[in-house]
PAVOVEX-220676 format. One record per atom (N, C-alpha, C): residue number from 0; atom name; z, y, x. Coordinates in nm, 2 decimals. Atoms other than C-alpha are relative to their C-alpha. Last residue first. Layout:
residues N
<site k="NUM" a="CA" z="Z" y="Y" x="X"/>
...
//
This chain:
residues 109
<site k="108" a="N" z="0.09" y="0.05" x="0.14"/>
<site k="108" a="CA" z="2.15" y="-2.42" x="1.56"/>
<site k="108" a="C" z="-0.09" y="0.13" x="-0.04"/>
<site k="107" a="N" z="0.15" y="0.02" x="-0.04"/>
<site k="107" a="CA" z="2.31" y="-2.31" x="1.87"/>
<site k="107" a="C" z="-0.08" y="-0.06" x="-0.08"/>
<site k="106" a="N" z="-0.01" y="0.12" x="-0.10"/>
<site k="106" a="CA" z="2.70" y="-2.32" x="1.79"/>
<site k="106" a="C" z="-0.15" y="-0.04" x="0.01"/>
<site k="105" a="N" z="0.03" y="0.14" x="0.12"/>
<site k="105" a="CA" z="2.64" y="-2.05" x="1.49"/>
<site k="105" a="C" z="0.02" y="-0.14" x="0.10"/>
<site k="104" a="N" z="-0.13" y="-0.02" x="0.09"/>
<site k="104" a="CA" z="2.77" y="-1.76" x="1.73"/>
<site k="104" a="C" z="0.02" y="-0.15" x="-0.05"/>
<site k="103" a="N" z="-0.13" y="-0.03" x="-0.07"/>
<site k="103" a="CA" z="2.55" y="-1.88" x="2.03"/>
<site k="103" a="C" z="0.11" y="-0.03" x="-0.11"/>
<site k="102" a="N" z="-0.03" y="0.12" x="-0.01"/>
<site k="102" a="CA" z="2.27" y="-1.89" x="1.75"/>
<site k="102" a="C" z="0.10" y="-0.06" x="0.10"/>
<site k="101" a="N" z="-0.02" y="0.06" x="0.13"/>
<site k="101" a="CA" z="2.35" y="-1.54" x="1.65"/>
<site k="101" a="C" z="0.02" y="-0.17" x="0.00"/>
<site k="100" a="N" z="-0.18" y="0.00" x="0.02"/>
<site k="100" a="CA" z="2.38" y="-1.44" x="2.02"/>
<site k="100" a="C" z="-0.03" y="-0.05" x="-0.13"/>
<site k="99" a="N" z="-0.11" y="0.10" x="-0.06"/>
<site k="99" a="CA" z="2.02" y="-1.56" x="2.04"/>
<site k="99" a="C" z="0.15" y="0.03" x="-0.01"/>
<site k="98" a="N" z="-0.02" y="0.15" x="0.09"/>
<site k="98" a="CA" z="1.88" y="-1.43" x="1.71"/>
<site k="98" a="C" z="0.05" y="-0.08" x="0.10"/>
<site k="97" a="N" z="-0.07" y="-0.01" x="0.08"/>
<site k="97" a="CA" z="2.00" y="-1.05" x="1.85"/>
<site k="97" a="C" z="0.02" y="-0.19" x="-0.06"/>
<site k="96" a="N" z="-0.17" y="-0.04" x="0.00"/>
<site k="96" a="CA" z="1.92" y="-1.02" x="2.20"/>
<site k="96" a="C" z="0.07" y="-0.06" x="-0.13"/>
<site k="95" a="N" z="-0.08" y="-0.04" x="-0.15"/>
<site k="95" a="CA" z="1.55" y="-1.12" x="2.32"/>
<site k="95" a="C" z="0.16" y="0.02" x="-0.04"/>
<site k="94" a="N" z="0.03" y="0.15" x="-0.04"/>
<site k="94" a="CA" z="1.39" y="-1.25" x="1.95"/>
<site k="94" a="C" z="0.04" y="-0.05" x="0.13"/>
<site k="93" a="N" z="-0.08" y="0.10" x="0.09"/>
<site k="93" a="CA" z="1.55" y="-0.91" x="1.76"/>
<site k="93" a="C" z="-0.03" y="-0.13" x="0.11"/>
<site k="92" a="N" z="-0.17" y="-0.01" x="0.04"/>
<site k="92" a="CA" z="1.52" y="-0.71" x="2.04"/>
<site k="92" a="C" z="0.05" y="-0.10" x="-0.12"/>
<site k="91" a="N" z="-0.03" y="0.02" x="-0.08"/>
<site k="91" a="CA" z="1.11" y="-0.80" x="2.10"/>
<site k="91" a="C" z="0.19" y="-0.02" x="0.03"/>
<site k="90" a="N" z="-0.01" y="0.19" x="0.01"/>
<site k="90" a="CA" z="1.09" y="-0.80" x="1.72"/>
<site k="90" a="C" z="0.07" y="-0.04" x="0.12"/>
<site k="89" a="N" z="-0.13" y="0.07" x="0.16"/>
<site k="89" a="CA" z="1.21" y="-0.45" x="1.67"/>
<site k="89" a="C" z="-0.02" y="-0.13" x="0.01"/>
<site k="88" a="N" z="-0.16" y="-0.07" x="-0.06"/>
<site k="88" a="CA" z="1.02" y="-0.32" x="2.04"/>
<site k="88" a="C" z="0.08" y="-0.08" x="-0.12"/>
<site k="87" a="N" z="-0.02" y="0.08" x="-0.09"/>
<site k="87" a="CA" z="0.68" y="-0.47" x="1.87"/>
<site k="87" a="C" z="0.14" y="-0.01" x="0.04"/>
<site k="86" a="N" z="-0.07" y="0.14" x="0.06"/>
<site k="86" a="CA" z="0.78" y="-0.30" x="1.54"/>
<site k="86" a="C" z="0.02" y="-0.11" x="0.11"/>
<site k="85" a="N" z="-0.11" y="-0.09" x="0.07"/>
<site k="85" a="CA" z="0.73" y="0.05" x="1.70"/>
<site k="85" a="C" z="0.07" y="-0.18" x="-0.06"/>
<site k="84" a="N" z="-0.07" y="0.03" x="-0.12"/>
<site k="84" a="CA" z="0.43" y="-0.05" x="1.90"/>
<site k="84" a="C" z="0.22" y="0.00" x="-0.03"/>
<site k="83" a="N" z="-0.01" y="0.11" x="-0.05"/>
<site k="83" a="CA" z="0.27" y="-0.13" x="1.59"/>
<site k="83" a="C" z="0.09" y="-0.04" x="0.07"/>
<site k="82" a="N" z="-0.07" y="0.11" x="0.08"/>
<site k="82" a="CA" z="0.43" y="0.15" x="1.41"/>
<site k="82" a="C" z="-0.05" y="-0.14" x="0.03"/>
<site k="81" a="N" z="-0.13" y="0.00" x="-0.12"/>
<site k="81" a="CA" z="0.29" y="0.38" x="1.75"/>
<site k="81" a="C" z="0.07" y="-0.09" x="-0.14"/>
<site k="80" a="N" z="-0.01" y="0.05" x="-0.09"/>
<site k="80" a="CA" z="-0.05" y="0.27" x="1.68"/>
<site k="80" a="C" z="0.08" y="0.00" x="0.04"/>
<site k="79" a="N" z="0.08" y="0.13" x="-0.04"/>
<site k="79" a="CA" z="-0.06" y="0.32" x="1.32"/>
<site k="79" a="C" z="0.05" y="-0.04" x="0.11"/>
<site k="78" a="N" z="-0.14" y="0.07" x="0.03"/>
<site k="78" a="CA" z="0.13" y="0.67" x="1.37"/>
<site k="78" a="C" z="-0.07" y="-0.15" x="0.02"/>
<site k="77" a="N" z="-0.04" y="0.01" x="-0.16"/>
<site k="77" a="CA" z="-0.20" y="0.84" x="1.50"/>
<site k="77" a="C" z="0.14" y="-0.07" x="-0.08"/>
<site k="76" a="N" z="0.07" y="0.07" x="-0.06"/>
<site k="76" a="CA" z="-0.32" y="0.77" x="1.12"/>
<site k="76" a="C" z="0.02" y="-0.02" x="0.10"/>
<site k="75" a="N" z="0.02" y="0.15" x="0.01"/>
<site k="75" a="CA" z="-0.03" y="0.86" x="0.98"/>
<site k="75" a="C" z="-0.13" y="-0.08" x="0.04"/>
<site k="74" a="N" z="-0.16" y="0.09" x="-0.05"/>
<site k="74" a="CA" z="0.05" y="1.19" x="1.15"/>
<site k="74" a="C" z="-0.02" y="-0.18" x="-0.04"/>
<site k="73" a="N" z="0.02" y="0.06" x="-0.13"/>
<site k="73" a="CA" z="-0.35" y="1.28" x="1.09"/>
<site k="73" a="C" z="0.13" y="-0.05" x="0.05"/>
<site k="72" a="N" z="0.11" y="0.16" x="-0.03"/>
<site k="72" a="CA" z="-0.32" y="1.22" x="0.72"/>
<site k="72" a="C" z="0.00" y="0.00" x="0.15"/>
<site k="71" a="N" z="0.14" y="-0.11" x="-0.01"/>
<site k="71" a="CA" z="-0.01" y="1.46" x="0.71"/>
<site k="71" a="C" z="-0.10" y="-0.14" x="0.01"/>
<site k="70" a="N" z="0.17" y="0.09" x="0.04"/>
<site k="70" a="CA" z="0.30" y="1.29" x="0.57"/>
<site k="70" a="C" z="-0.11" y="0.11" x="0.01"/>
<site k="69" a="N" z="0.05" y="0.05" x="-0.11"/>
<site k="69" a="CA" z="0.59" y="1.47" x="0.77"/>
<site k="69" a="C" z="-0.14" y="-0.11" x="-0.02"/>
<site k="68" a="N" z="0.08" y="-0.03" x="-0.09"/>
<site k="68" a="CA" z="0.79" y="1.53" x="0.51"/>
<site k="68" a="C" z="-0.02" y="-0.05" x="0.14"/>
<site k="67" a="N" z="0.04" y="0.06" x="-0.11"/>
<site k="67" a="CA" z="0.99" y="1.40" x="0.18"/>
<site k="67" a="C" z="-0.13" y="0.06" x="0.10"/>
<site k="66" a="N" z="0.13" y="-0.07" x="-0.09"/>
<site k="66" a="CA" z="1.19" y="1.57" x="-0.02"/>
<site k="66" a="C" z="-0.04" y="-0.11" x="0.10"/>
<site k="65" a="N" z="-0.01" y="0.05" x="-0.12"/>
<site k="65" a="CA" z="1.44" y="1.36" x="-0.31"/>
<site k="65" a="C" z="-0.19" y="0.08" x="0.05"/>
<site k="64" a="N" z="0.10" y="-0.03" x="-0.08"/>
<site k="64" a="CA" z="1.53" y="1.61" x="-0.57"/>
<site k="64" a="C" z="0.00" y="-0.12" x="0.11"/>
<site k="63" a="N" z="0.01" y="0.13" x="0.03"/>
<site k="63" a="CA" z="1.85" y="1.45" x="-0.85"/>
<site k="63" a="C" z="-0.17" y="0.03" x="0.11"/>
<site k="62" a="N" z="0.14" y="0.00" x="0.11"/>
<site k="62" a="CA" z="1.95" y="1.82" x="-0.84"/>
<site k="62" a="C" z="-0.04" y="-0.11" x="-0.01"/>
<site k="61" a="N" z="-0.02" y="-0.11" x="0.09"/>
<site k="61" a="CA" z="2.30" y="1.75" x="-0.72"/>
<site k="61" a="C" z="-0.11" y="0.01" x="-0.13"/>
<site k="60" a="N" z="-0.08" y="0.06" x="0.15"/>
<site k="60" a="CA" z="2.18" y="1.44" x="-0.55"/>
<site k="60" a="C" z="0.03" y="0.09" x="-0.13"/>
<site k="59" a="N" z="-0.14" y="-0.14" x="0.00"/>
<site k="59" a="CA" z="1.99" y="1.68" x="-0.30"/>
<site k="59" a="C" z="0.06" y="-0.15" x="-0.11"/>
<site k="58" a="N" z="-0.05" y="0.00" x="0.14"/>
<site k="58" a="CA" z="1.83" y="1.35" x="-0.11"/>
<site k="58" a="C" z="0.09" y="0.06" x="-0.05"/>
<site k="57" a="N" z="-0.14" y="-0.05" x="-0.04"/>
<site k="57" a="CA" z="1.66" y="1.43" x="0.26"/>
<site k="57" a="C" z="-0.01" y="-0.02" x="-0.17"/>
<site k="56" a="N" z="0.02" y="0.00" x="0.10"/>
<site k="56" a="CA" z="1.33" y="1.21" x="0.40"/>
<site k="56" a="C" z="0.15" y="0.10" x="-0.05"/>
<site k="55" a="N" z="-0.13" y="-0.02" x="0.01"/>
<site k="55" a="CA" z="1.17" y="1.23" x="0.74"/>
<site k="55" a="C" z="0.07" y="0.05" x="-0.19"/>
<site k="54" a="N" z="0.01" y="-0.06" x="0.10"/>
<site k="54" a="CA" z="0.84" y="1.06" x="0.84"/>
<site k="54" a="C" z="0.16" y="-0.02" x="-0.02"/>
<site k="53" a="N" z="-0.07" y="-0.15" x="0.00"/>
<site k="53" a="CA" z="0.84" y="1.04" x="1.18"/>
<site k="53" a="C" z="0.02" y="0.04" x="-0.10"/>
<site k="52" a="N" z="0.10" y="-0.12" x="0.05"/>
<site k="52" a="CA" z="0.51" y="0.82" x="1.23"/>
<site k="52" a="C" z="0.13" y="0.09" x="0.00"/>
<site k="51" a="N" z="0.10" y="-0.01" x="-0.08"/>
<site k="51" a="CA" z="0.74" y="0.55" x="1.41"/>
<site k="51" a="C" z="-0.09" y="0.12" x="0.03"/>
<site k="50" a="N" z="-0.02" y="-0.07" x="-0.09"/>
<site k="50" a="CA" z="1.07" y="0.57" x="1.27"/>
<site k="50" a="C" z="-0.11" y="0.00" x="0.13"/>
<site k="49" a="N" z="0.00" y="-0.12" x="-0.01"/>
<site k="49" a="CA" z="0.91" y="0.52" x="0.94"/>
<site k="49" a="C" z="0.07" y="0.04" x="0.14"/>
<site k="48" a="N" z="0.04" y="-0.09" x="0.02"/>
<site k="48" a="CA" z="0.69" y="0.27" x="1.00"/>
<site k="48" a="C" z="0.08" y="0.14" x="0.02"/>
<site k="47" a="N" z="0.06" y="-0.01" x="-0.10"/>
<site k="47" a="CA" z="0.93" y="0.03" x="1.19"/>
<site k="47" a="C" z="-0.10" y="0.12" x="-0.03"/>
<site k="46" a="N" z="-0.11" y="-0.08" x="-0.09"/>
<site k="46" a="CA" z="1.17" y="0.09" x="0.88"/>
<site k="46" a="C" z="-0.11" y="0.04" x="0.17"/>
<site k="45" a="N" z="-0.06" y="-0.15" x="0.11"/>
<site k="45" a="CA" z="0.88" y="-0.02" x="0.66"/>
<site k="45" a="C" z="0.08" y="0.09" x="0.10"/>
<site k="44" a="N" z="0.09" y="-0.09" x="0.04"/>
<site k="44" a="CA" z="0.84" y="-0.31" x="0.85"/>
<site k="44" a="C" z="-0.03" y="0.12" x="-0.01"/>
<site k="43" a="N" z="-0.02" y="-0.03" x="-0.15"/>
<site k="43" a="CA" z="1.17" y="-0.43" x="0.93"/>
<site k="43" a="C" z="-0.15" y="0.07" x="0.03"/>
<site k="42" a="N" z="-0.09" y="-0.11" x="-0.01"/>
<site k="42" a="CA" z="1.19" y="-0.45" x="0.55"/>
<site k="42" a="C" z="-0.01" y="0.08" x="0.17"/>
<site k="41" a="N" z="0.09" y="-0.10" x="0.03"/>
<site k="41" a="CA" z="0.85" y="-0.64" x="0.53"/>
<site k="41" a="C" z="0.10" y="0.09" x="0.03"/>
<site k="40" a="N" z="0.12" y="-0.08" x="-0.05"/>
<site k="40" a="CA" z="1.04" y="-0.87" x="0.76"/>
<site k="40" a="C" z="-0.10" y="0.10" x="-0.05"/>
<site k="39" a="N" z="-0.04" y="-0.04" x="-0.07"/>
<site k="39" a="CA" z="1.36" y="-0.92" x="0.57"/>
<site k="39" a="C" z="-0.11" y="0.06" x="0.12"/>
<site k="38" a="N" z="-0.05" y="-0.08" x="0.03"/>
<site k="38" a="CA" z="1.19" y="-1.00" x="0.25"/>
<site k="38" a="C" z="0.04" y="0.13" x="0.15"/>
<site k="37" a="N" z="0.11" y="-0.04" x="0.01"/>
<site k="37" a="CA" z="1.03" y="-1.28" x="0.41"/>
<site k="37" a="C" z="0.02" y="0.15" x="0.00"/>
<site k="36" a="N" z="0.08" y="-0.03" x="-0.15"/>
<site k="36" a="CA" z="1.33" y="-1.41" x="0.62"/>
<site k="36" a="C" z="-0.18" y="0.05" x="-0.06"/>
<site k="35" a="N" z="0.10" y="-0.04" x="0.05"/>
<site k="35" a="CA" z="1.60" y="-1.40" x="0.30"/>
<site k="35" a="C" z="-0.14" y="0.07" x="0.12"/>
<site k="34" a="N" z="0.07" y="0.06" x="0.04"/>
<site k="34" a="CA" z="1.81" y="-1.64" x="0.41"/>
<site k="34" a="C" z="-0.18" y="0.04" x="-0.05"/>
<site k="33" a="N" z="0.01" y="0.05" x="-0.11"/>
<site k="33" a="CA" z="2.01" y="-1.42" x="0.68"/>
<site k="33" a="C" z="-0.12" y="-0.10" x="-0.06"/>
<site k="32" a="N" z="-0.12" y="0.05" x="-0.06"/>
<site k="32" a="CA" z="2.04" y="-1.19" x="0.34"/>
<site k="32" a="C" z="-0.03" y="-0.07" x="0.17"/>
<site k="31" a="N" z="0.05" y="0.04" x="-0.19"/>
<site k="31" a="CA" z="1.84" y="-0.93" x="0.17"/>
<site k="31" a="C" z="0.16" y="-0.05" x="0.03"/>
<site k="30" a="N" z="0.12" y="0.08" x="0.00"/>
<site k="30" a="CA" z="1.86" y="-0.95" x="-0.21"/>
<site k="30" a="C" z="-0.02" y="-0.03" x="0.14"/>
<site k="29" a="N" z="-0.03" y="0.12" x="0.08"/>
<site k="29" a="CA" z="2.24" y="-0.81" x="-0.28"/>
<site k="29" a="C" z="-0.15" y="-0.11" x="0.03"/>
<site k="28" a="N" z="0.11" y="0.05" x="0.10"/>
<site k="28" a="CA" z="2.21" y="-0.52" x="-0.07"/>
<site k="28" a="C" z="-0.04" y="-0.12" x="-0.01"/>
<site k="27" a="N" z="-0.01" y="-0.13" x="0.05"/>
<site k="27" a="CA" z="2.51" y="-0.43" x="0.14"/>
<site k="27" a="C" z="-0.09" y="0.01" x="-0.15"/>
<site k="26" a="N" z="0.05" y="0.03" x="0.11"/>
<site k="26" a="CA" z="2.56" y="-0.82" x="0.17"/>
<site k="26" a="C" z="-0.02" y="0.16" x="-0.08"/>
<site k="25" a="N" z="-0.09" y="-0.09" x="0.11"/>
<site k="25" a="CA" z="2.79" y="-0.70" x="0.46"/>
<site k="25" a="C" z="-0.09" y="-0.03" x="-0.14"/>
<site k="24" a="N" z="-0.11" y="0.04" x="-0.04"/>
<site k="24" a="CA" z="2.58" y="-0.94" x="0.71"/>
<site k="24" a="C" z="0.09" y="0.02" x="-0.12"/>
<site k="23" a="N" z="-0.03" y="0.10" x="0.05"/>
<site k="23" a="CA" z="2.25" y="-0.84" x="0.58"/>
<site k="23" a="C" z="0.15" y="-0.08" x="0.00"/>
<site k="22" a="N" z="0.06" y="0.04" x="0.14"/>
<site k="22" a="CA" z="2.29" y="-0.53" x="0.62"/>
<site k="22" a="C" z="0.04" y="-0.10" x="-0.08"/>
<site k="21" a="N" z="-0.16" y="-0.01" x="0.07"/>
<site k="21" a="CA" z="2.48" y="-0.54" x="0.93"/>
<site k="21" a="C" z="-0.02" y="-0.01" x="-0.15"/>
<site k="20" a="N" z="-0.09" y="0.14" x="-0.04"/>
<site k="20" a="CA" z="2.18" y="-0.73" x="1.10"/>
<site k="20" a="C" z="0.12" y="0.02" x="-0.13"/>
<site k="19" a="N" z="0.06" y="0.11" x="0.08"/>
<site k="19" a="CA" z="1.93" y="-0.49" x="0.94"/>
<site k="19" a="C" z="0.09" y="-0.10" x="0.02"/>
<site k="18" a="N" z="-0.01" y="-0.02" x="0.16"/>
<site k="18" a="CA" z="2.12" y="-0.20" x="1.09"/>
<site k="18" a="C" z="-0.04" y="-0.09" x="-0.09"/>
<site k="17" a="N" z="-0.10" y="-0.01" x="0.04"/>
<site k="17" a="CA" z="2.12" y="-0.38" x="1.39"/>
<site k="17" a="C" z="0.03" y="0.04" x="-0.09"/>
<site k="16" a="N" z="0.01" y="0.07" x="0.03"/>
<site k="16" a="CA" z="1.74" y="-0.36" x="1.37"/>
<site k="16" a="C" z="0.13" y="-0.08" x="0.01"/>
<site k="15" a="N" z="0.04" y="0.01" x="0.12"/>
<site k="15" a="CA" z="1.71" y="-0.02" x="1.32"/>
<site k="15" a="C" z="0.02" y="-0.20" x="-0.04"/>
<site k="14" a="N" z="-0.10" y="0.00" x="0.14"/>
<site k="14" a="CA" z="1.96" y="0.07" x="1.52"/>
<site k="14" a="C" z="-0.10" y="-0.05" x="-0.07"/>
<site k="13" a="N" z="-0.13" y="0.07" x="0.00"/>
<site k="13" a="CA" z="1.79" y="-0.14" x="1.84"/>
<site k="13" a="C" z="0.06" y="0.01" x="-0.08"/>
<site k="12" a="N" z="0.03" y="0.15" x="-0.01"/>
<site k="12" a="CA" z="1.44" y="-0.04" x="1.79"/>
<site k="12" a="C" z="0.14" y="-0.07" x="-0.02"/>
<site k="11" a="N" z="0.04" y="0.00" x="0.13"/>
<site k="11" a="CA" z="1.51" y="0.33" x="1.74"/>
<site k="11" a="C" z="0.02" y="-0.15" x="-0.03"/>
<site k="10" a="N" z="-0.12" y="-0.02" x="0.11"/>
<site k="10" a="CA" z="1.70" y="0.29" x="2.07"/>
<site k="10" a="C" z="-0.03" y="0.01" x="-0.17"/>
<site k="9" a="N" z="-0.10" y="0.15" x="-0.03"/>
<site k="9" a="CA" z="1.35" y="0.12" x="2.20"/>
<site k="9" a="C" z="0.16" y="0.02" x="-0.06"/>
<site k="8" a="N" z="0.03" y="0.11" x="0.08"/>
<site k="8" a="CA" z="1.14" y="0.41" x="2.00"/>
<site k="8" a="C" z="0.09" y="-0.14" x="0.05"/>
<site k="7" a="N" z="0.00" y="-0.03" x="0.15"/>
<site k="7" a="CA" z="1.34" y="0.64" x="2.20"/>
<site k="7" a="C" z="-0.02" y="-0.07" x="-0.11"/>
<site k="6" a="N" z="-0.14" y="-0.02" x="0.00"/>
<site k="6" a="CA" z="1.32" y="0.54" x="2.55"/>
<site k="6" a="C" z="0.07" y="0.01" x="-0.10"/>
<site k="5" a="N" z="-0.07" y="0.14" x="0.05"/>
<site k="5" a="CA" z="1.00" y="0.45" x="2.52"/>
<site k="5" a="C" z="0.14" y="0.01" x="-0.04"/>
<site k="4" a="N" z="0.04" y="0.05" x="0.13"/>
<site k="4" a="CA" z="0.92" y="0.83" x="2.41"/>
<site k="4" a="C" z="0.00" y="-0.17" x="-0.04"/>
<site k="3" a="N" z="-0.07" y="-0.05" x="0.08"/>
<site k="3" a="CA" z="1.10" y="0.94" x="2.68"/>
<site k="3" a="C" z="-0.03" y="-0.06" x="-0.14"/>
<site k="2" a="N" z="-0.08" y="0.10" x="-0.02"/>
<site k="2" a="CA" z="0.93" y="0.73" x="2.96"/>
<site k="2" a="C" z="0.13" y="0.04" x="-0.12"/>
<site k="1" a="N" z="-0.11" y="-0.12" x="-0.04"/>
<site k="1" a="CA" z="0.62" y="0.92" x="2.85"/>
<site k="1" a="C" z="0.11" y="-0.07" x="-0.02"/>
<site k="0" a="N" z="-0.08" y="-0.04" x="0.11"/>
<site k="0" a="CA" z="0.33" y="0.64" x="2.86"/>
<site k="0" a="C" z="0.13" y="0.07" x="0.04"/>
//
């Protein structure tokens, strides 16, 4: 495997699931919380997809346009195997770094 392309999906790995931390943290959106551990895994899902396959999305607001590219059927089908590997890296970080300092924080509960 191209040591660039771990390299990548593992920093992908890390904002994406920092960004789920702050999320929930800042109550940015009202439904996902520290409680909400179903929710929060389809999310880490999703996110795992898309910085896996590549799909890239841009919103004019102006015109009220949202574009979205990089859906080809062969991108998402070769995607599959890197949104496995793509969520692997998001759990590995969440269950290696993030829920133990959390329980640290919380006095080990």
């Amino acid at each position: 495997m191209d040591t660039n392309i771990v390299g990548s999906q593992l920093a992908a790995s890390i904002l994406v699931v920092y960004g789920l931390q702050l999320i929930k943290r800042d109550r940015m959106i009202p439904w996902v919380d520290e409680t909400t551990k179903r929710a929060n895994r389809w999310i880490a899902a999703v996110l795992a997809l898309i910085a896996a396959v590549g799909i890239h999305f841009e919103f004019d607001a102006a015109a009220g346009v949202l574009t979205v590219t990089g859906l080809t059927a062969t991108g998402l089908l070769h995607g599959a195997w890197q949104w496995f590997t793509q969520w692997a890296y998001q759990q590995a970080v969440w269950d290696g770094i993030v829920q133990p300092a959390d329980r640290r924080r919380n006095g080990g509960t």
